[in-house]
N, C-alpha and C positions, 0 to 999 in steps of 0.2 A: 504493500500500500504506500512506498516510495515515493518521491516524483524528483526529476529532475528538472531542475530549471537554469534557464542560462541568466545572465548577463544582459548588456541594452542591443542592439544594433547587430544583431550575429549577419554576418557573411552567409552567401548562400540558400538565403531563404527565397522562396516566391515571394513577390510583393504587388499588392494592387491586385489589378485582375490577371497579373501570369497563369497560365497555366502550372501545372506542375501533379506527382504523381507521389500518393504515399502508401508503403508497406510498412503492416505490421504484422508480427505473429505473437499470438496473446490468448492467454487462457484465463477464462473469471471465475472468480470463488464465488460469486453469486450475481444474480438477475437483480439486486434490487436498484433503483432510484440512477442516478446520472454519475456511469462509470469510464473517464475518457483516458484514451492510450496515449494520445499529442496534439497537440496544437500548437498553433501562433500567429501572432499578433496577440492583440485585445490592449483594450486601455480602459479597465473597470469596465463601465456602461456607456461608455460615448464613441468608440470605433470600431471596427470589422477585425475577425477571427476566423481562422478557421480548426476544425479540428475533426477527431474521430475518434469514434467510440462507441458506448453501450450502454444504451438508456432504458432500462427494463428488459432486457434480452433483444431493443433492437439494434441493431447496425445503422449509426447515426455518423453522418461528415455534419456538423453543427457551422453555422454560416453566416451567424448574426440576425436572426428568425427567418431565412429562408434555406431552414435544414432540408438535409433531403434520408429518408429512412427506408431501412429494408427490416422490416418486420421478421421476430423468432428465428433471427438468425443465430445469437449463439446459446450455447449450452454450458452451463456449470461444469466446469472440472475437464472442457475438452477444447486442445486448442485448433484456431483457427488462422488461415492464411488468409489475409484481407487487402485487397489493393483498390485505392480512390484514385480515379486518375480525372484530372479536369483540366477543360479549354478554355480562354479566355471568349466568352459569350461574345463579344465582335469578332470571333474570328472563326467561332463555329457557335449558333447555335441550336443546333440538330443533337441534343441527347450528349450535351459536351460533358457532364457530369457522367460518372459510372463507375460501380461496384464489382470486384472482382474476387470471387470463391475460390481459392487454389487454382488460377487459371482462368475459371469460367464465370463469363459476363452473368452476374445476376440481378442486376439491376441498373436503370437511367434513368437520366433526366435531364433538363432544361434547367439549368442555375447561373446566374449572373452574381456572383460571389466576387467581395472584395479584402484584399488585407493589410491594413496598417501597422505598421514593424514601429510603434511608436510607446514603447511601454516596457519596464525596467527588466518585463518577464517574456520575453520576443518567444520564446519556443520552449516547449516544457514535453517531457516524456514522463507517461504517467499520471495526468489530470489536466485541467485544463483551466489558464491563466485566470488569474483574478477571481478565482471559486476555490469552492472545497472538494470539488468535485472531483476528486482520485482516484484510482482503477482501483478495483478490489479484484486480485486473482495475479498472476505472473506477465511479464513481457521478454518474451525472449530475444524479442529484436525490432527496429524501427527505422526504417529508409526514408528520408527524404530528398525528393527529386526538382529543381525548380522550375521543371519544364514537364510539357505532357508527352511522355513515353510513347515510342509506337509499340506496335505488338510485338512485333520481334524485340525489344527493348526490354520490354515487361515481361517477355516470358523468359529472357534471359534472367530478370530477377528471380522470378520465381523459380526459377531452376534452383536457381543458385540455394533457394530458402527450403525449397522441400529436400536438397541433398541434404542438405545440413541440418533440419529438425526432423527427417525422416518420417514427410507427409507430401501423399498424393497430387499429383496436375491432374486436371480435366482430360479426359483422354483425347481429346482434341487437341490437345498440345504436344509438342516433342518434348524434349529434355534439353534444351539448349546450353553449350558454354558459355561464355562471357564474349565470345568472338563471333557468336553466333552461327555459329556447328551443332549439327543436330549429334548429340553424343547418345540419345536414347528415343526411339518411335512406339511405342503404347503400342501401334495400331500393326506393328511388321512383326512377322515371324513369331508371334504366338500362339497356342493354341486355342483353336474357338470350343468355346462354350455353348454346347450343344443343349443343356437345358437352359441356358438365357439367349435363347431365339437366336442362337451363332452370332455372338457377339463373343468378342476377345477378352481375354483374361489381361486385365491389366493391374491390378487392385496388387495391394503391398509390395507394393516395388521399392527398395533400397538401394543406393549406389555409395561406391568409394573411388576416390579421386583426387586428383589437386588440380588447382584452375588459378595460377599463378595472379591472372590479372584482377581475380576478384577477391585473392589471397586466400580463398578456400581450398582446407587442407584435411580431408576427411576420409581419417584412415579407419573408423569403428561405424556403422551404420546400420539402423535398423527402420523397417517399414512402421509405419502410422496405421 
């Protein structure tokens, strides 16, 4: 129930209406009331934030009241790979907001989100600025990006996050490296699953490896 917070004026954040793309992987010790993994900006009640998190078990990016929610998405005690990836609303806005499940788009929308880097708490891991608002449950990791990810981009993240906490992509995904090589395909050379309608056995899949550029060095792994 931790949090970290930085400093004024951190380097490297989105600001304003940049796009930009955030990963976390984070397990809650309970569903109750307003549980957030990061944020930044906020300046008390008078300028724009953004953040992410879990407000009664839903999957909330909080945006200064124009949040945007994906309902019963986590579960107590189990953790999840979560990716927000946003465009700045002048430059797309066609569903420039979106949530992503280990991989898989599950939700969009239409958000015109702004952030003001103007408050002594600019980025915090762990709750979210100028409340009380703390995660309650673990964080095992937290990416921020100041720009919006392409796909190939973000599944390179996610590679990089399910070798290493040892949880599932979407099977629509490869396994991508950091250089964006497909180092593992779900969907080749497995055997089909004859009672789920010849569909592929992809499920608990672990890898070991090193991937210099992303400094990932995982020699012990196991399936999620």
């Amino acid at each position: 129930d931790d949090a970290l917070r930085s400093g004024d004026y951190v380097n490297g954040l989105a600001y304003d209406r940049q796009g930009r793309t955030t990963f976390a992987v984070a397990r809650p010790s309970n569903n109750s009331g307003n549980n957030y993994i990061t944020g930044d900006g906020r300046d008390n009640s008078t300028s724009n934030y953004y953040s992410l998190g879990n407000v009664n078990g839903t999957l909330r990016a909080a945006a200064w009241g124009n949040d945007m929610d994906y309902g019963g998405y986590w579960s107590v005690g189990q953790y999840r790979m979560v990716a927000l990836r946003f465009e700045n609303y002048e430059i797309d806005n066609s569903n420039n907001a979106q949530f992503f499940n280990s991989g898989s788009l599950i939700h969009q929308s239409n958000r015109n989100w702004v952030t003001h880097l103007n408050d002594g708490q600019d980025l915090i891991i762990g709750g979210l600025n100028d409340t009380s608002a703390d995660f309650s449950g673990n964080i095992a990791e937290v990416i921020h990006y100041p720009w919006r990810l392409s796909d190939s981009e973000r599944n390179r993240v996610e590679s990089y996050l399910a070798i290493k906490y040892g949880m599932q992509l979407g099977h629509v995904n490869d396994y991508l490296n950091s250089s964006g090589s497909s180092i593992f395909d779900p969907d080749s050379g497995n055997s089909v699953n004859a009672a789920n309608n010849g569909s592929r056995d992809w499920y608990d899949i672990a890898g070991i490896g090193r991937d210099d550029m992303s400094a990932l060095n995982q020699r012990i792994s196991k399936s999620g």
